[in-house]
mmCIF entry with sequence, helices, sheets and N, C-alpha, C, O atoms, coordinates in Angstrom:
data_MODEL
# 
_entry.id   MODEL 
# 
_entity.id                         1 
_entity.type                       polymer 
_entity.pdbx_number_of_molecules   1 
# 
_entity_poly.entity_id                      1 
_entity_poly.type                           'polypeptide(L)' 
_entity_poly.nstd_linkage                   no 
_entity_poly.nstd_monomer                   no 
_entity_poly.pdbx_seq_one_letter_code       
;(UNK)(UNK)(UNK)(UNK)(UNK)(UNK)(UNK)(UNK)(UNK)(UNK)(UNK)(UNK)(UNK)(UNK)(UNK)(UNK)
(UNK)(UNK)(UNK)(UNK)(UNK)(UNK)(UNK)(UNK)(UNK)(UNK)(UNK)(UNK)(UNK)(UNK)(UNK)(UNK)
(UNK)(UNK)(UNK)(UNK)(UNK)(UNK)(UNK)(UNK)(UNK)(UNK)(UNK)(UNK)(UNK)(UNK)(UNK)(UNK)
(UNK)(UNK)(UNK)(UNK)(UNK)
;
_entity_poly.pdbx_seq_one_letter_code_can   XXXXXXXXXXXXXXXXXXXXXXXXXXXXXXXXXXXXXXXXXXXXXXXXXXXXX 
_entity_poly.pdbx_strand_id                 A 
# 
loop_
_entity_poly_seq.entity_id 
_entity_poly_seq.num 
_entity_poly_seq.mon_id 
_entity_poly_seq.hetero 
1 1  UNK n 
1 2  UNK n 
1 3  UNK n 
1 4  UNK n 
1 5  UNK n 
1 6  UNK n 
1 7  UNK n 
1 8  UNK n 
1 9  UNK n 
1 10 UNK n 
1 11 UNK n 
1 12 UNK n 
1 13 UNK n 
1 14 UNK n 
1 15 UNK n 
1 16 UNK n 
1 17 UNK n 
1 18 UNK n 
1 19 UNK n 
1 20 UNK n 
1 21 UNK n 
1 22 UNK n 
1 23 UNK n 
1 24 UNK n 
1 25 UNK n 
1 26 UNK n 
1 27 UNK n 
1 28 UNK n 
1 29 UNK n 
1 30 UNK n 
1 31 UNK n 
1 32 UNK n 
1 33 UNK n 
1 34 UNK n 
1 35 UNK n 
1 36 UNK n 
1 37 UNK n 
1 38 UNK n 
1 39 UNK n 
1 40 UNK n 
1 41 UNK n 
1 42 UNK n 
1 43 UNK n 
1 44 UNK n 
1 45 UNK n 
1 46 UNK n 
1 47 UNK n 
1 48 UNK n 
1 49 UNK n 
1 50 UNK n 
1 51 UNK n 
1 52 UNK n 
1 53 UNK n 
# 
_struct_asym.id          A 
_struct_asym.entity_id   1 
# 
loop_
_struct_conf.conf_type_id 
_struct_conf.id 
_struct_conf.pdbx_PDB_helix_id 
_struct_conf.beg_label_comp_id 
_struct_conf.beg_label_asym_id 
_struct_conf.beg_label_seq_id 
_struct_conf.pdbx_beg_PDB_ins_code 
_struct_conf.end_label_comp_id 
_struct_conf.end_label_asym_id 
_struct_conf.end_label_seq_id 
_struct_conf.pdbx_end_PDB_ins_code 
_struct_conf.beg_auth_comp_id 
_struct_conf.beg_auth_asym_id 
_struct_conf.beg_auth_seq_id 
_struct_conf.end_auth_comp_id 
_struct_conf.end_auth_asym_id 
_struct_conf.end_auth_seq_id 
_struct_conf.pdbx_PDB_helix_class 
_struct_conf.details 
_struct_conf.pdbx_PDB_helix_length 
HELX_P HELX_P1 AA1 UNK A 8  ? UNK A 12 ? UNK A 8  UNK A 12 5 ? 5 
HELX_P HELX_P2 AA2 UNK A 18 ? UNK A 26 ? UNK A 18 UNK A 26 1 ? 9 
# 
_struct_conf_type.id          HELX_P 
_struct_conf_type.criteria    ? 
_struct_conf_type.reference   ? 
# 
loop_
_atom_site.group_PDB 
_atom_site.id 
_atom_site.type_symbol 
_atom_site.label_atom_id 
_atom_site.label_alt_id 
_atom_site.label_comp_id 
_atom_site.label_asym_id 
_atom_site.label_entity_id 
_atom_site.label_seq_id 
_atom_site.pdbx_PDB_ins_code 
_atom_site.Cartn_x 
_atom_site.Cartn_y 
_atom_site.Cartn_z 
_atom_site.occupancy 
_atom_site.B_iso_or_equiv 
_atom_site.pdbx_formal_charge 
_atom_site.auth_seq_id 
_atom_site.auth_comp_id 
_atom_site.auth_asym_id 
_atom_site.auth_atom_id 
_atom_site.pdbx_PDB_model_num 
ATOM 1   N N  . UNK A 1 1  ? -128.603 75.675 36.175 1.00 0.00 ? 1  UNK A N  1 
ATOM 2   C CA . UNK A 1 1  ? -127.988 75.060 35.029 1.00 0.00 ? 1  UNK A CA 1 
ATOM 3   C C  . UNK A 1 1  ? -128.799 73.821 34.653 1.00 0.00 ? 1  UNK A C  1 
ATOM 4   O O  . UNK A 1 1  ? -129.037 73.004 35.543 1.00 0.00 ? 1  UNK A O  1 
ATOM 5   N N  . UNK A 1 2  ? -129.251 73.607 33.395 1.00 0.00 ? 2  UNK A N  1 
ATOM 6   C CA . UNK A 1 2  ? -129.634 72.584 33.062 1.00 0.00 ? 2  UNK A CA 1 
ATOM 7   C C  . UNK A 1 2  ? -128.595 71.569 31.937 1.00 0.00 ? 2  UNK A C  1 
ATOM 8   O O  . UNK A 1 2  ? -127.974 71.831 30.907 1.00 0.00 ? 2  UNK A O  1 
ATOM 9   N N  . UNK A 1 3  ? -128.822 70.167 32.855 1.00 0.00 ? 3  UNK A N  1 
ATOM 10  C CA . UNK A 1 3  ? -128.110 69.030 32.245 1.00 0.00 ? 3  UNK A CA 1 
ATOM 11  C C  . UNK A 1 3  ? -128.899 68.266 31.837 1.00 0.00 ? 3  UNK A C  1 
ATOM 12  O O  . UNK A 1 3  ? -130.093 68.552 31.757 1.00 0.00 ? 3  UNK A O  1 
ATOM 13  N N  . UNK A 1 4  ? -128.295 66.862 31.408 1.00 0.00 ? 4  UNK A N  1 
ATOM 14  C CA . UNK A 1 4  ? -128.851 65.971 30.607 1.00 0.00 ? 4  UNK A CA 1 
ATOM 15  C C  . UNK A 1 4  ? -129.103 65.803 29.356 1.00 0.00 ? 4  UNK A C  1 
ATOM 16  O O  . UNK A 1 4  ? -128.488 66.657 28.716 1.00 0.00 ? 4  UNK A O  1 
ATOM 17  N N  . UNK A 1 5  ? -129.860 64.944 28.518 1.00 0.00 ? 5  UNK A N  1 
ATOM 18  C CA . UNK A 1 5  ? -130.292 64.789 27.091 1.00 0.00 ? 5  UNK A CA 1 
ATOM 19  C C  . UNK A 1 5  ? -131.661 64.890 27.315 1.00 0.00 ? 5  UNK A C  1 
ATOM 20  O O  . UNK A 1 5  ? -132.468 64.260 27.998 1.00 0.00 ? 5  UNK A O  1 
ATOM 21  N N  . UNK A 1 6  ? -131.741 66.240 26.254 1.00 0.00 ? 6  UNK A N  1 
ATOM 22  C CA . UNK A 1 6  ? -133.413 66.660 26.523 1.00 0.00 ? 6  UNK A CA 1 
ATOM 23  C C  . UNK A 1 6  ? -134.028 65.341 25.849 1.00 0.00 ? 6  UNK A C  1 
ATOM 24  O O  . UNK A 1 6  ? -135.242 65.267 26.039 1.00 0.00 ? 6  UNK A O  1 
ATOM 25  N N  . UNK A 1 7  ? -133.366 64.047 24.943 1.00 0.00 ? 7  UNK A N  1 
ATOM 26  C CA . UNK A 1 7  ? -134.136 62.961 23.807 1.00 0.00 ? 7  UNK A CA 1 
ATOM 27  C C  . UNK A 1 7  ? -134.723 62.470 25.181 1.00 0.00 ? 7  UNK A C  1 
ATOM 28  O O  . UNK A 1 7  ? -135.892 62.717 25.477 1.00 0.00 ? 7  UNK A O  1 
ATOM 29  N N  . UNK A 1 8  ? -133.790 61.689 26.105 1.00 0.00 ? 8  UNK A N  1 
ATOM 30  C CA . UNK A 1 8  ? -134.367 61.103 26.699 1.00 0.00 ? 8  UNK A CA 1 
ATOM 31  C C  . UNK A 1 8  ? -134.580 61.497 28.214 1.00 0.00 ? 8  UNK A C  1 
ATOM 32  O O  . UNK A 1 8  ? -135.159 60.732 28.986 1.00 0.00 ? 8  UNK A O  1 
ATOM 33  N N  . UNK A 1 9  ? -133.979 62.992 28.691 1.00 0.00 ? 9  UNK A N  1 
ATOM 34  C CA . UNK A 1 9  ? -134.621 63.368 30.705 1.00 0.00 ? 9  UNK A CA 1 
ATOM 35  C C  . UNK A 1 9  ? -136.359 63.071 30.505 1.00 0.00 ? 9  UNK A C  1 
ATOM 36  O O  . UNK A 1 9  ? -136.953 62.860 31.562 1.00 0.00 ? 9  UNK A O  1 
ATOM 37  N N  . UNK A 1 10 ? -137.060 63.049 29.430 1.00 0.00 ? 10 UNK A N  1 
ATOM 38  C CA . UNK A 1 10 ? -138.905 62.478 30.011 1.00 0.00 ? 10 UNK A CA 1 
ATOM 39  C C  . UNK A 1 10 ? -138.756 61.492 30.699 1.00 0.00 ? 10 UNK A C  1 
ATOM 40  O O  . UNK A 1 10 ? -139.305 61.423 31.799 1.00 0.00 ? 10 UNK A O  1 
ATOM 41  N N  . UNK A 1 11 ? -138.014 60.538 30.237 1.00 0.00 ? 11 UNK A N  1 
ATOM 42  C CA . UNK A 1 11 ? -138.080 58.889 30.519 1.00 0.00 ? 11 UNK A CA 1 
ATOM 43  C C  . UNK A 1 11 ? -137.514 58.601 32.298 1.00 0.00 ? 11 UNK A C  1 
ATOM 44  O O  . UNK A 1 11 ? -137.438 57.462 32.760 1.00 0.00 ? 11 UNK A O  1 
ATOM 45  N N  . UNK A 1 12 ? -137.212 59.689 32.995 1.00 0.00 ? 12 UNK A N  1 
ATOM 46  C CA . UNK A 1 12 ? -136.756 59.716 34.003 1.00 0.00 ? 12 UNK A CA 1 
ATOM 47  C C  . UNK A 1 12 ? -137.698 60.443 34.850 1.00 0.00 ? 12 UNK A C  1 
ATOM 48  O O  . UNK A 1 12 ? -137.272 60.637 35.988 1.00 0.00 ? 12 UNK A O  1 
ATOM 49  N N  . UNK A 1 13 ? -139.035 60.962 34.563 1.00 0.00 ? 13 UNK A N  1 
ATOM 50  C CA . UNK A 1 13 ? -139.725 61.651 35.776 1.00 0.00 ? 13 UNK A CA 1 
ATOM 51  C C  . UNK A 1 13 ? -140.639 60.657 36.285 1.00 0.00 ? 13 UNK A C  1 
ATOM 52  O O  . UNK A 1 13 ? -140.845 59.596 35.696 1.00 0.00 ? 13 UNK A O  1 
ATOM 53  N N  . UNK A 1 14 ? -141.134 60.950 37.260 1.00 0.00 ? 14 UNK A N  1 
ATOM 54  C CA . UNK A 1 14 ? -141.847 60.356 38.184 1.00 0.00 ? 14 UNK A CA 1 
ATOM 55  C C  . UNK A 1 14 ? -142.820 59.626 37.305 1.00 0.00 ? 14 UNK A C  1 
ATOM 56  O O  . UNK A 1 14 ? -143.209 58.494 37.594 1.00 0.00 ? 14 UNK A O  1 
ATOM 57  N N  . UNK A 1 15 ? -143.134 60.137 36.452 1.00 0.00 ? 15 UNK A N  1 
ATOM 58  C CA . UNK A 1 15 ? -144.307 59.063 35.643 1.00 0.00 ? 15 UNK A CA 1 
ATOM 59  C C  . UNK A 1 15 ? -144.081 58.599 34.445 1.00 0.00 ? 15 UNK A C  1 
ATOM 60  O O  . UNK A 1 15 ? -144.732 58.671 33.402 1.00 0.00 ? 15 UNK A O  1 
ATOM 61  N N  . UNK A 1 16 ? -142.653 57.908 34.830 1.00 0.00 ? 16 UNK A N  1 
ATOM 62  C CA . UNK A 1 16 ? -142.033 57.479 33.248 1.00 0.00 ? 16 UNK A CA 1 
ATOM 63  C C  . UNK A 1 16 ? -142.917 56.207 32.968 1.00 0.00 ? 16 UNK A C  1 
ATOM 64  O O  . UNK A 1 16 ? -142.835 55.845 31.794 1.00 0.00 ? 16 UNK A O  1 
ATOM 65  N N  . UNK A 1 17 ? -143.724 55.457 33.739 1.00 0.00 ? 17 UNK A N  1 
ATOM 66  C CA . UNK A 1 17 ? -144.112 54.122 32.851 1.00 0.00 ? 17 UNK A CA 1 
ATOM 67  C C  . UNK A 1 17 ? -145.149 54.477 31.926 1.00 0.00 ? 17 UNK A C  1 
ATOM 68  O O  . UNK A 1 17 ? -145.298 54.102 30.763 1.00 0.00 ? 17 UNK A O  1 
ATOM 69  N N  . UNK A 1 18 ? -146.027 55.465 32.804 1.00 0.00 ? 18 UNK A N  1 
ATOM 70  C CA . UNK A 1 18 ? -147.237 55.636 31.849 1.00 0.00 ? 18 UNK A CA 1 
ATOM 71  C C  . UNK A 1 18 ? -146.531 56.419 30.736 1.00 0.00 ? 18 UNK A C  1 
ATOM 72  O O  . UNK A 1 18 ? -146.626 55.851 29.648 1.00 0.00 ? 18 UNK A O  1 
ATOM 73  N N  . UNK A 1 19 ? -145.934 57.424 30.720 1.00 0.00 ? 19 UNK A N  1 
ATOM 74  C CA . UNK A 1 19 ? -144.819 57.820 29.407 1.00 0.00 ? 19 UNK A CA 1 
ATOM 75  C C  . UNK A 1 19 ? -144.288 56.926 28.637 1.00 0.00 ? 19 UNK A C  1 
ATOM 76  O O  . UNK A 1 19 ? -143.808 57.518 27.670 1.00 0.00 ? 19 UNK A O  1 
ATOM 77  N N  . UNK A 1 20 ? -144.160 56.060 28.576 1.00 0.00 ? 20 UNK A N  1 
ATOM 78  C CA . UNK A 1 20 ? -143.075 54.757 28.250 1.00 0.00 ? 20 UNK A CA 1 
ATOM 79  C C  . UNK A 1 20 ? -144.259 53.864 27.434 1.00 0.00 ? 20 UNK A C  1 
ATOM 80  O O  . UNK A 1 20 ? -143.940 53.354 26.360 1.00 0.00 ? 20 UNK A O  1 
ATOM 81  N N  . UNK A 1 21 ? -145.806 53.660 28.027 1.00 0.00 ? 21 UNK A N  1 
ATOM 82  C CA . UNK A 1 21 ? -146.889 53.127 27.414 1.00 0.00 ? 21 UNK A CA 1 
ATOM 83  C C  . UNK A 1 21 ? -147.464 54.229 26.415 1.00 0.00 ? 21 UNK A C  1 
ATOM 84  O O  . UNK A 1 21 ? -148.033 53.759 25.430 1.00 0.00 ? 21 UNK A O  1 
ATOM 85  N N  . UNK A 1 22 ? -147.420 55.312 26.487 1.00 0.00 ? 22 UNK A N  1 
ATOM 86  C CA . UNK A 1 22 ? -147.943 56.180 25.638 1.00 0.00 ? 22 UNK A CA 1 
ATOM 87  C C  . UNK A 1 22 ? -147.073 55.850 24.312 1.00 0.00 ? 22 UNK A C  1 
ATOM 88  O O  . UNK A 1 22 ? -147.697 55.671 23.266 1.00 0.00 ? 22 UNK A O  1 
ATOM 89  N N  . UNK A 1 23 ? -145.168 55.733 24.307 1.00 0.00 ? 23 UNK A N  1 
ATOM 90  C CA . UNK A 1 23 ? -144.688 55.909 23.425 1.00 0.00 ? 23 UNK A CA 1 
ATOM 91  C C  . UNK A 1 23 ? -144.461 54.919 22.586 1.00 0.00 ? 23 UNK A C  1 
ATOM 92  O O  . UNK A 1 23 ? -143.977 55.033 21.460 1.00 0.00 ? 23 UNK A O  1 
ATOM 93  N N  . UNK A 1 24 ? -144.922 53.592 23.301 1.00 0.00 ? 24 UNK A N  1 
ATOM 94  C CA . UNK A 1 24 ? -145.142 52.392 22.382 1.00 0.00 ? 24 UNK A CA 1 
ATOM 95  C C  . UNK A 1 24 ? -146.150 52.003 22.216 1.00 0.00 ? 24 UNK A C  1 
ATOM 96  O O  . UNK A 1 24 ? -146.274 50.837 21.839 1.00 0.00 ? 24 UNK A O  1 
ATOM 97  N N  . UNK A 1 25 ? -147.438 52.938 22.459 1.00 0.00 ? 25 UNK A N  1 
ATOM 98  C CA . UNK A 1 25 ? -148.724 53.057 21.593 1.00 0.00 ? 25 UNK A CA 1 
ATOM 99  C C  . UNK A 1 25 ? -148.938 53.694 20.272 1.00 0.00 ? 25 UNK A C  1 
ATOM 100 O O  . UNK A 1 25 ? -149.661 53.437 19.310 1.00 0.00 ? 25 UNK A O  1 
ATOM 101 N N  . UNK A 1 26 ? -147.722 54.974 20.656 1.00 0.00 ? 26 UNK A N  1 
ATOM 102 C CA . UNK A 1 26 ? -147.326 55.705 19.373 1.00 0.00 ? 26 UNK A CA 1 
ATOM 103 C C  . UNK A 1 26 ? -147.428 55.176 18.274 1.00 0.00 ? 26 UNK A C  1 
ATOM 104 O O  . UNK A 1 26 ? -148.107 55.353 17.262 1.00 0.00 ? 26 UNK A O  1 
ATOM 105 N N  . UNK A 1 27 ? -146.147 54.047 18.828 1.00 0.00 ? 27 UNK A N  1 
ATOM 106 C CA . UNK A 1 27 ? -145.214 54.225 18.099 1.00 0.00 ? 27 UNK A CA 1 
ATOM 107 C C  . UNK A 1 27 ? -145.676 52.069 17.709 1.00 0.00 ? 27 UNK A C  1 
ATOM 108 O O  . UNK A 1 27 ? -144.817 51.235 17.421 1.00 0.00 ? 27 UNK A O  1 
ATOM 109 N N  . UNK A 1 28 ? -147.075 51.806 17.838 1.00 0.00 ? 28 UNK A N  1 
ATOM 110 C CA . UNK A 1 28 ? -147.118 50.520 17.323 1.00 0.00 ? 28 UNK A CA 1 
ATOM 111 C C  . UNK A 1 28 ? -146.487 49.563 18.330 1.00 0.00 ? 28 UNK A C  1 
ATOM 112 O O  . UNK A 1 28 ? -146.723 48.366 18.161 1.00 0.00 ? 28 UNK A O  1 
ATOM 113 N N  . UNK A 1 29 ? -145.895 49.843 19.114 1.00 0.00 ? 29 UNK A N  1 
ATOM 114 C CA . UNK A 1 29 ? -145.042 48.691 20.012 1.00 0.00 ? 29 UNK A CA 1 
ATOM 115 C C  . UNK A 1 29 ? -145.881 47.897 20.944 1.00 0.00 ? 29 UNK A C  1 
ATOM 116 O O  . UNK A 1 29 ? -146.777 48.522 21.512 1.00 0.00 ? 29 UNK A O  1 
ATOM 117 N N  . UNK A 1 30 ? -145.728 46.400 21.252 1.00 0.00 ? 30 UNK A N  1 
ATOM 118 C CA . UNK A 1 30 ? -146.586 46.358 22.382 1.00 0.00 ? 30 UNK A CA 1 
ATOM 119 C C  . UNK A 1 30 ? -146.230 46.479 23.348 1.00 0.00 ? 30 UNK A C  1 
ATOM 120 O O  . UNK A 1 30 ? -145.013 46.555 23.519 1.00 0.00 ? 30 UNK A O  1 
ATOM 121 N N  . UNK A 1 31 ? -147.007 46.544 24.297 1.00 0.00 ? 31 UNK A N  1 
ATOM 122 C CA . UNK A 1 31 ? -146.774 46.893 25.950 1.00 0.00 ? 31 UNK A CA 1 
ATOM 123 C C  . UNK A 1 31 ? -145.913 45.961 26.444 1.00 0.00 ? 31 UNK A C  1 
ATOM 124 O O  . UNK A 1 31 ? -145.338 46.347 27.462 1.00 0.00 ? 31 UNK A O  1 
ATOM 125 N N  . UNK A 1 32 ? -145.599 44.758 26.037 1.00 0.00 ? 32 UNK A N  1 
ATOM 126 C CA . UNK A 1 32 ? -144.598 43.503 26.625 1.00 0.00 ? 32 UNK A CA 1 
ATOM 127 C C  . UNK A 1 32 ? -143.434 43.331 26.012 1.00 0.00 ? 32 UNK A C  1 
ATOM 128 O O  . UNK A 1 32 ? -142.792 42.305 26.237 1.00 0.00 ? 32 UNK A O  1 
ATOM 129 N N  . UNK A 1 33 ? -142.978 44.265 25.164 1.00 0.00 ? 33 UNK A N  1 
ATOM 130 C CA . UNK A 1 33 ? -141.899 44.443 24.331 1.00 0.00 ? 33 UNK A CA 1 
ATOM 131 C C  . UNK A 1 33 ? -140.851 44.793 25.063 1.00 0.00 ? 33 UNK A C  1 
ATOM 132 O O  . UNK A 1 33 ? -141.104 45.072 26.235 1.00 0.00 ? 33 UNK A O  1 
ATOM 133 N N  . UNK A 1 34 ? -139.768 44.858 24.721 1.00 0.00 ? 34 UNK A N  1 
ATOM 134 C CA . UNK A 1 34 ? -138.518 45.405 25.496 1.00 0.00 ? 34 UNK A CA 1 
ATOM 135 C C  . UNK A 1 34 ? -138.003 46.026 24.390 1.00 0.00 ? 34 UNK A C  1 
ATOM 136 O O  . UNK A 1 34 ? -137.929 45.477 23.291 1.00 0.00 ? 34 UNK A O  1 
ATOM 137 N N  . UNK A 1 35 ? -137.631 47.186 24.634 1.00 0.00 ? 35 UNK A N  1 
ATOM 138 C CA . UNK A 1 35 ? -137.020 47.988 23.516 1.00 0.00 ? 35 UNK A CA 1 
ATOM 139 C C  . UNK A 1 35 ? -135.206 48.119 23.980 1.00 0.00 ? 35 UNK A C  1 
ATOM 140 O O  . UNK A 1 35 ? -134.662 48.501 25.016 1.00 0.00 ? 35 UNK A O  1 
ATOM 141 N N  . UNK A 1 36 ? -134.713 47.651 22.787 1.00 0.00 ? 36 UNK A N  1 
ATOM 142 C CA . UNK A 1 36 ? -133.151 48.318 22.792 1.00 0.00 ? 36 UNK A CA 1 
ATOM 143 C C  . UNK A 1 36 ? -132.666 48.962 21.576 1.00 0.00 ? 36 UNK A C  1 
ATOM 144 O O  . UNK A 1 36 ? -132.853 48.696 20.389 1.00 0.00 ? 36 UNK A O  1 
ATOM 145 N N  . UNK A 1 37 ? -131.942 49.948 22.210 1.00 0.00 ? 37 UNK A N  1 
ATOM 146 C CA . UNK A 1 37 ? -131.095 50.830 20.746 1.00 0.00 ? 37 UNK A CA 1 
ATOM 147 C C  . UNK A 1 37 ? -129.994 50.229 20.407 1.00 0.00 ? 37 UNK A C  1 
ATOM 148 O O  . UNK A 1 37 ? -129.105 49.739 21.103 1.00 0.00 ? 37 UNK A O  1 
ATOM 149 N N  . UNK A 1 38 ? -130.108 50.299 19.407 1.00 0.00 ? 38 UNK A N  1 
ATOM 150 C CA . UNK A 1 38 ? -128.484 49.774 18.822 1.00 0.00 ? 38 UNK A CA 1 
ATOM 151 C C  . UNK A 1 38 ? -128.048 50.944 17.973 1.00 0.00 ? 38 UNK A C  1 
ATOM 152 O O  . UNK A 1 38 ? -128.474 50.838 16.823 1.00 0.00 ? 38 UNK A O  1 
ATOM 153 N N  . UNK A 1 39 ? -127.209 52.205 18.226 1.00 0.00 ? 39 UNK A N  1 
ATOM 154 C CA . UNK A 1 39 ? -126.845 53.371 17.662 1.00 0.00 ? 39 UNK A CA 1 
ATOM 155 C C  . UNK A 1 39 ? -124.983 53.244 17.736 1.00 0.00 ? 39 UNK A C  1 
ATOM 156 O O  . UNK A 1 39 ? -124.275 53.734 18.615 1.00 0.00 ? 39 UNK A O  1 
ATOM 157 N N  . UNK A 1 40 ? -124.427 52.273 16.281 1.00 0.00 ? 40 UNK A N  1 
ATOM 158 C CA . UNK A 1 40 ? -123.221 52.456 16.666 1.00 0.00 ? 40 UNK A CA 1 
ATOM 159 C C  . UNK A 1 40 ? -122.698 54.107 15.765 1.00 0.00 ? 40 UNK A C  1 
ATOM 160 O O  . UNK A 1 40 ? -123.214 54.501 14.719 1.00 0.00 ? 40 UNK A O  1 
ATOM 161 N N  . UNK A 1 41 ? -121.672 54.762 16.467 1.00 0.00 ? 41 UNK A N  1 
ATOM 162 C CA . UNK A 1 41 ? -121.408 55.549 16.267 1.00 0.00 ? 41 UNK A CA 1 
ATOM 163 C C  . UNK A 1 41 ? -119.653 55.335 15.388 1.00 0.00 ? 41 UNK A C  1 
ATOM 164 O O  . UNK A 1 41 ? -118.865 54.394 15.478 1.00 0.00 ? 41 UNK A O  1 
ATOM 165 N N  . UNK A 1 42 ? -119.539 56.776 14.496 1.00 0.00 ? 42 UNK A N  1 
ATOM 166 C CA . UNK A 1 42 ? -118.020 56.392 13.880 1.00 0.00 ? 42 UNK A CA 1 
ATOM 167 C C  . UNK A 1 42 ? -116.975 56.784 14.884 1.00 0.00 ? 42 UNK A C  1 
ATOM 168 O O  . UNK A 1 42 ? -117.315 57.485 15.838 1.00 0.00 ? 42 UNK A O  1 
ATOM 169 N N  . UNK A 1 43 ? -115.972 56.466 14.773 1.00 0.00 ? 43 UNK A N  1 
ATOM 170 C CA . UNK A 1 43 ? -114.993 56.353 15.897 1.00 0.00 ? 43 UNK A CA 1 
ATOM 171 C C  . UNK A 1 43 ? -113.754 56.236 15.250 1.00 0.00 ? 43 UNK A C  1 
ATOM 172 O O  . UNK A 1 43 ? -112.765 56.117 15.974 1.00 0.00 ? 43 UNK A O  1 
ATOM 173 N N  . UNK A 1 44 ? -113.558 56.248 13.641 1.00 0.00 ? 44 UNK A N  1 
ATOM 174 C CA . UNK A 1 44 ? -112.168 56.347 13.312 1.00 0.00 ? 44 UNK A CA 1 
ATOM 175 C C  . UNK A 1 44 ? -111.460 57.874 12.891 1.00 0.00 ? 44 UNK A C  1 
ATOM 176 O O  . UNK A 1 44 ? -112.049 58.954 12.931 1.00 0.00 ? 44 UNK A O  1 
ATOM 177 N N  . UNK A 1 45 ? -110.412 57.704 12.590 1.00 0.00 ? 45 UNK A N  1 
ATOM 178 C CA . UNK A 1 45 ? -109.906 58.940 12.573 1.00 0.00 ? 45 UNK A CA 1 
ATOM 179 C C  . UNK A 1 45 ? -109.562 59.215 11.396 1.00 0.00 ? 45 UNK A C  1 
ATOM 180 O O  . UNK A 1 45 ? -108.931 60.249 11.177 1.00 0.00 ? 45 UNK A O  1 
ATOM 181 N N  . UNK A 1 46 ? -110.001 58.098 10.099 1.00 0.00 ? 46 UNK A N  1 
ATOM 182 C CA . UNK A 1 46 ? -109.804 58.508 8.447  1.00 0.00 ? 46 UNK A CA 1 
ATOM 183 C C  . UNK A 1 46 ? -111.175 58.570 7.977  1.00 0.00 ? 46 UNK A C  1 
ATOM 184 O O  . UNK A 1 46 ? -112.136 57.864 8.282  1.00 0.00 ? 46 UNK A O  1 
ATOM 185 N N  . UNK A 1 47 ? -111.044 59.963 6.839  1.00 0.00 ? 47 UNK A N  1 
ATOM 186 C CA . UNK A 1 47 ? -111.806 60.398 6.257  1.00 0.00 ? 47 UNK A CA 1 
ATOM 187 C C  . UNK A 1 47 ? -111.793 60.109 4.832  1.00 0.00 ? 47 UNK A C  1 
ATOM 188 O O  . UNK A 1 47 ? -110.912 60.634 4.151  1.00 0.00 ? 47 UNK A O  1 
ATOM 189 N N  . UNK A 1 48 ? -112.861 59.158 4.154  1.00 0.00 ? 48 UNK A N  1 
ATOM 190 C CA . UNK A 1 48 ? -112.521 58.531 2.655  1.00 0.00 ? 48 UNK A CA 1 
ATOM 191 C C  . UNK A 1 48 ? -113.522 59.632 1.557  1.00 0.00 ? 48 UNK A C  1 
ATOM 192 O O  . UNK A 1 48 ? -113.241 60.117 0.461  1.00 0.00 ? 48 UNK A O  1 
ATOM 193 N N  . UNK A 1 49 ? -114.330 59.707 2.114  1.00 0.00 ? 49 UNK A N  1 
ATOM 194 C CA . UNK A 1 49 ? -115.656 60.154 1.421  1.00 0.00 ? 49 UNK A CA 1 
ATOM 195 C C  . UNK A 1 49 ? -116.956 60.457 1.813  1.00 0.00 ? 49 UNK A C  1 
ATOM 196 O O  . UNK A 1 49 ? -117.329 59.494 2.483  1.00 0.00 ? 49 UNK A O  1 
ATOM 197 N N  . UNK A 1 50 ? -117.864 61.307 1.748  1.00 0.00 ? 50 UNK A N  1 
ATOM 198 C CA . UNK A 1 50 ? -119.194 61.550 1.986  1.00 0.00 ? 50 UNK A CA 1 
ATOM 199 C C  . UNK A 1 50 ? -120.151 60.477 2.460  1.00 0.00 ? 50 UNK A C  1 
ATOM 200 O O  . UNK A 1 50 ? -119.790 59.311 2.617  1.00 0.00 ? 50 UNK A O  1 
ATOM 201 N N  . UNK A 1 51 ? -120.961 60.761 2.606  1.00 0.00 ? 51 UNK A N  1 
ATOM 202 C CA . UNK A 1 51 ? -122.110 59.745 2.736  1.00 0.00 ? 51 UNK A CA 1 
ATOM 203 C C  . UNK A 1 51 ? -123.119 60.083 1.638  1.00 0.00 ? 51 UNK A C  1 
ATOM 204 O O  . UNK A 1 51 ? -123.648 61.167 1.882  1.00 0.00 ? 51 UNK A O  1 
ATOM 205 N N  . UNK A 1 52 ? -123.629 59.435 0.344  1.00 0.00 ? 52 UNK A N  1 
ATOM 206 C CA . UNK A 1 52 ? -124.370 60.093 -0.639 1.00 0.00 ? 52 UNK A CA 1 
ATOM 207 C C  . UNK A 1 52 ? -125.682 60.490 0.047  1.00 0.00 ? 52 UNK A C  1 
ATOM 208 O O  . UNK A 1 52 ? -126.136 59.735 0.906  1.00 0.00 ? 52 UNK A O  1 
ATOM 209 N N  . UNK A 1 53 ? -126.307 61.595 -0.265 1.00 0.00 ? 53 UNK A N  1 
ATOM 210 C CA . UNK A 1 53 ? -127.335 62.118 0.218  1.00 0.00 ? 53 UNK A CA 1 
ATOM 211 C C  . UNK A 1 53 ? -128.659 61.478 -0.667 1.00 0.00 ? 53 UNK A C  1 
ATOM 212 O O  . UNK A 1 53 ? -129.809 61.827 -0.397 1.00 0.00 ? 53 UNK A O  1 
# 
């Protein structure tokens, strides 16, 4: 059986730093950066309207 979040199980193998430098070379970041997500999610239980596309 496979578990986890395929976004982020890379960031957990044995060679996550050099993974971790690759993806903020990508991705412009520097190497002394600290990265955090801020992903708030909806959580109420009324529905007003769409989101315009």
């Amino acid at each position: 059986m496979e578990t986890g979040y395929p976004r982020n199980d890379i960031l957990y193998s044995a060679n996550k730093e050099s993974l971790i430098k690759k993806i903020k070379q990508e991705l412009g970041i520097g190497e002394d950066k600290k990265i955090i997500l801020y992903a708030p999610t909806w959580r109420g239980n009324e529905f007003y309207e769409s989101w315009p596309v």
